[in-house]
N, C-alpha and C positions, 0 to 999 in steps of 0.2 A: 118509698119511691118518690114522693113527690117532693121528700126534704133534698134529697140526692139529686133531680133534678135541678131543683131551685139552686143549688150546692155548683151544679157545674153550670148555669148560667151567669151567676158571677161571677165563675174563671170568665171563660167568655167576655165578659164584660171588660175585663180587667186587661183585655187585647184590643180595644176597641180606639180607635182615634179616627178624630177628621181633622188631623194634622199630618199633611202630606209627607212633611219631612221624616217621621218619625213611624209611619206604614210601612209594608216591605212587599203589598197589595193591595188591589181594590177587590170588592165583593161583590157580586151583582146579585145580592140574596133571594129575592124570590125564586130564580128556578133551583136554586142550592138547595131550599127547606122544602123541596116539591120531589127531589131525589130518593124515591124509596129505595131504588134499586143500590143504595149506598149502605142500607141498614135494617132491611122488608120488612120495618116497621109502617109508623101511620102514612097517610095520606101528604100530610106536611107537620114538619117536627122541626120546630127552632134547633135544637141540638145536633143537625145536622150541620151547623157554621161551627160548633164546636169541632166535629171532624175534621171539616176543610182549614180550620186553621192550625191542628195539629196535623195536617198533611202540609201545609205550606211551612211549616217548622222543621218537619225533618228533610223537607227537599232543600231548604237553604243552610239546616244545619243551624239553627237558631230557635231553638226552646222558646223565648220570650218574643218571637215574630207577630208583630202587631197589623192590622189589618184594618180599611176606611171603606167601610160596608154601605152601601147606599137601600133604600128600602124603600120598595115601591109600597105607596101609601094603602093602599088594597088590603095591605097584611094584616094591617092594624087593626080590622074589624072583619076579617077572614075567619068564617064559623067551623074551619079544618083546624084553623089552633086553639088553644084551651086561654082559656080567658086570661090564664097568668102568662103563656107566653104572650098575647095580644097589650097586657100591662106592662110587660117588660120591655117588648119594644117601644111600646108609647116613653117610656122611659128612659131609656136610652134617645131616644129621639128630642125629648125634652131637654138634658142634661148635654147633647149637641155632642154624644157620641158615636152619632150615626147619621145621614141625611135619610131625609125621611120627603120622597117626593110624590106628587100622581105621575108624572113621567120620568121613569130613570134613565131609559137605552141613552138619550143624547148625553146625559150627564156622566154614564160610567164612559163611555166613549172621551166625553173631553177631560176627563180626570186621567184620561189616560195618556191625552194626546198632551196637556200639561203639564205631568207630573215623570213622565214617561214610566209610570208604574206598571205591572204586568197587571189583566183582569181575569180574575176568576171566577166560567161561565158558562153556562151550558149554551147559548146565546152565540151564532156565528155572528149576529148582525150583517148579517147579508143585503138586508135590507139597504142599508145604509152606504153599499158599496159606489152610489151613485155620488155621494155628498163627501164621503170619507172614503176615497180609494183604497187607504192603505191598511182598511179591516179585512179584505180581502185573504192577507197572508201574514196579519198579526197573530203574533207568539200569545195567543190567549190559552187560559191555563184552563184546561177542563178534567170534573171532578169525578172519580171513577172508584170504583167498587174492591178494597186490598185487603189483605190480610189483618182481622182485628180492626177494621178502619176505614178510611178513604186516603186513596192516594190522586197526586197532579199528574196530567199528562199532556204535554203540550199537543194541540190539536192538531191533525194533518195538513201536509202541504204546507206549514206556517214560514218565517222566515223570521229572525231575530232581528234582521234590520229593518224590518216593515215599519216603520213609522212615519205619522204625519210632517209635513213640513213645518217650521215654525215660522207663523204670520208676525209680523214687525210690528203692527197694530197689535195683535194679541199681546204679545210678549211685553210690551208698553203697559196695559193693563195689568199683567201679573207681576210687572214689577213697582206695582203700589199698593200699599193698604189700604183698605175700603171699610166705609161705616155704613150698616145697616140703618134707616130710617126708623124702624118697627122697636120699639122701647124694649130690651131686656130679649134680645136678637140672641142666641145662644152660639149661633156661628160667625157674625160678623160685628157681635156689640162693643167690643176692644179693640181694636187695632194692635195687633202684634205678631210675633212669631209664628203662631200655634194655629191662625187663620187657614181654610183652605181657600184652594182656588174660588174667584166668582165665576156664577157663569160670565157669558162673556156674547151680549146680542147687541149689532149695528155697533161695535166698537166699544161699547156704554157697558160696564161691570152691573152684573145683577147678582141681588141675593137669594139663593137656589131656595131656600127654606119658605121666601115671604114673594119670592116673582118680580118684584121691585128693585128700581134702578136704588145705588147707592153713591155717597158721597166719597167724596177720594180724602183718605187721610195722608198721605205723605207718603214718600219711599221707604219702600222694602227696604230693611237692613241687612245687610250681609249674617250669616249665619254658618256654622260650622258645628256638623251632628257627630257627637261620639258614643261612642260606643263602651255599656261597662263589662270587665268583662271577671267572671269569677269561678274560679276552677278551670280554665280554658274555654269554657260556655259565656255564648254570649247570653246574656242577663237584661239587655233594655238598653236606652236609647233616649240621648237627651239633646238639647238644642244648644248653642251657647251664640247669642246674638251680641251685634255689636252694641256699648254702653248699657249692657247688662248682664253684669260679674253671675257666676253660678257658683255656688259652692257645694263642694261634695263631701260627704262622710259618714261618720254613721247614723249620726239623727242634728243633722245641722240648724240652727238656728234661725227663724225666723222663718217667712212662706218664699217659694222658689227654690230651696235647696233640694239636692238629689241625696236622697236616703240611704243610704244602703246597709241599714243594718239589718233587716229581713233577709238580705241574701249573705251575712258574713255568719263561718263558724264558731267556734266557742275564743279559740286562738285568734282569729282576726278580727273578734270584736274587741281584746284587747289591745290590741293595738292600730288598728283605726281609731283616728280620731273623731271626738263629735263633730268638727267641723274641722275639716283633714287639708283640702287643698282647694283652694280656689281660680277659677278658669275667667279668662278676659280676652277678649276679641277687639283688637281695634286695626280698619282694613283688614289686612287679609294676617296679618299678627297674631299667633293665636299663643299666650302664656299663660303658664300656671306658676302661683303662689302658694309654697309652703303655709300651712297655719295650725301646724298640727303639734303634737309634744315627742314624737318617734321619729318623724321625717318622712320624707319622701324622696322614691330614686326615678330617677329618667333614664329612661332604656332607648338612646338614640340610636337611630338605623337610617342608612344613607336611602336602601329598598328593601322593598320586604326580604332579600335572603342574604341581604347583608348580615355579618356578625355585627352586635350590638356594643354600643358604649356605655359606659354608665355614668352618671352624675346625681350625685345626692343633694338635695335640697335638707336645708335646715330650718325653722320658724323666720320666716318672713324674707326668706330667699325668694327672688323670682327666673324662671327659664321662657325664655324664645323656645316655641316647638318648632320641629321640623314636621311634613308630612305623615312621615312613618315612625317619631317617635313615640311610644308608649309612656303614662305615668301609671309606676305601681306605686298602690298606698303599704300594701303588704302584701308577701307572697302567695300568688295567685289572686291577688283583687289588682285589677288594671284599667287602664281609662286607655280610648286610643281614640283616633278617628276613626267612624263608620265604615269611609268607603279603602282603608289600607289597612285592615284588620284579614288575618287568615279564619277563614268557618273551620272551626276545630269543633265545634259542640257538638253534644248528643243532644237529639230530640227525644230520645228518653228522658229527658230531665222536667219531669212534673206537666206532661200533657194536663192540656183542658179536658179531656175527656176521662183525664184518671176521678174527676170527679162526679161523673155520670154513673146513672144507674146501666147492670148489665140489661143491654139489647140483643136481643135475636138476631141473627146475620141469615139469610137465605142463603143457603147452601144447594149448588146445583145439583139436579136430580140424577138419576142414571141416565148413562148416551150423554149428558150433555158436558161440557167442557167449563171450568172455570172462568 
């Protein structure tokens, strides 16, 4: 039991980012892991975020759906979880794959109001409707009791266009990179891409980890998120920033490449290349270079139901993208952008929770209704 446990917190783990771009949610974890009524097990059971993020999977249809969990610090030394999950999240919190705060409400709130991500919550924040009007009738996602599971349900009364305004002062701030002051800062000791939001008090960028103002590193680079995709499932999610090439394939060279030989079959490992095609972003430009030994084809599309062109790339060819063209390396492994990509995926495809031990489900009694 307890290997099987440990077994699906590393899945879990492996969905974890506090890199906004690359989330497809935020998590507002303590009331999530307080949900018996999701599993009529304990009192509070970390493996409850395993559920909700295999429910945020098959609502978008995306298997590999990653999630920026916020953790109110309480949990950390919480005598309801067992000392290994209390280690795990120290963990996770250490390794800055989690924010780990004493106050979270304000912070999932402006993660949300920045990133314009949906939250996932038991949590109306009602409270807040004085400060932040427009939690009133935000689409926040709340976690509810399914077949085998937990499923999403968007909360009543919500609106999908309930969103805050965006402040010009703010937006000034999230458009620069900021340096932690605090030595060996796990969320803001680099400056790059992968940074999330600072808070953001009296104008002045704070770092949410250390509570302290931070230094302005320069402008945000422009960024453009694709998507891999393999078998028609989408697979994960990568970044490609400007004046910093990516290369993709199947075990590429050097540190920053995108891998993908863990998700290719027997037939697309041979012919993916180790280091297959490589992506560059300059402005809003986004190309890819052949660098492979089989080729590479471009499947242009004027909109997504356009029929498709094709153009093959040869070693050390390069292509101008358009919006909605795809790069396949081989058939069925494809790279496209994020947000012009169709959700064809099954969320049957390798849940986190296939790696949990079996749990008990409370089953309603007689008279009463599922």
């Amino acid at each position: 039991m307890r290997f099987e446990v440990s077994r699906a917190l590393d899945s879990i783990e492996r969905r974890l980012t506090t890199d906004p771009t690359l989330a497809r949610a935020v998590v507002d974890l303590a009331p999530i892991v307080r949900m018996q009524e999701l599993d009529g097990g304990r009192p509070m059971f970390l493996l409850r975020l395993g559920m909700v993020i295999d429910a945020l999977g098959q609502s978008l249809g995306e298997p590999g759906a990653r999630v920026y969990v916020v953790v109110d610090r309480a949990l950390t030394s919480d005598l309801e979880l067992t000392s290994n999950e209390k280690m795990v999240l120290r963990r996770w919190s250490d390794d800055g794959l989690v924010e780990t705060l004493g106050e979270v409400d304000d912070r999932v709130l402006e993660l949300a109001a920045y990133t314009g991500l949906p939250v996932i919550t038991r949590d109306d924040f009602a409270r807040f409707a004085g400060r932040h009007p427009w939690v009133q009738a935000a689409p926040f996602l709340v976690p509810v009791a399914g077949v085998g599971g937990a499923a999403l349900m968007t909360r009543p009364n919500s609106s999908p266009q309930s969103r805050p305004t965006p402040d010009p002062a703010t937006q000034g701030v999230l458009s620069r990179y900021w340096r932690c002051n605090e030595p060996g800062c796990v969320l803001f000791g680099t400056p790059g891409p992968a940074q999330p939001p600072p808070r953001i008090r009296g104008g002045r960028a704070v770092c949410p980890r250390h509570d302290a103002p931070m230094q302005d590193a320069g402008p945000r680079l422009a960024s453009v998120q694709l998507t891999i995709w393999v078998g028609g499932e989408d697979r994960g999610r990568f970044p490609v920033t400007a004046g910093a090439p990516v290369v993709v394939g199947r075990s590429p060279d050097g540190p920053g490449g995108i891998r993908l030989g863990e998700l290719l079959d027997d037939e697309a490992v041979q012919w993916v290349s180790r280091n297959h095609v490589r992506f560059d972003l300059a402005g809003t430009a986004l190309t890819v270079t052949d660098t492979s030994t089989n080729g590479t084809l471009v499947r242009t599309r004027s909109g997504p139901d356009a029929v498709p062109g094709e153009v093959t790339l040869s070693r050390g060819q390069q292509y101008v993208l358009d919006e909605w063209d795809v790069v396949e390396l081989h058939t069925g492994v494809a790279l496209g952008r994020a947000d012009r990509q169709p959700r064809r995926a099954s969320a049957e495809d390798a849940p986190v929770m296939a790696e949990a031990p079996t749990m008990a489900i409370r089953l309603p009694g007689p008279g009463q209704s599922l």
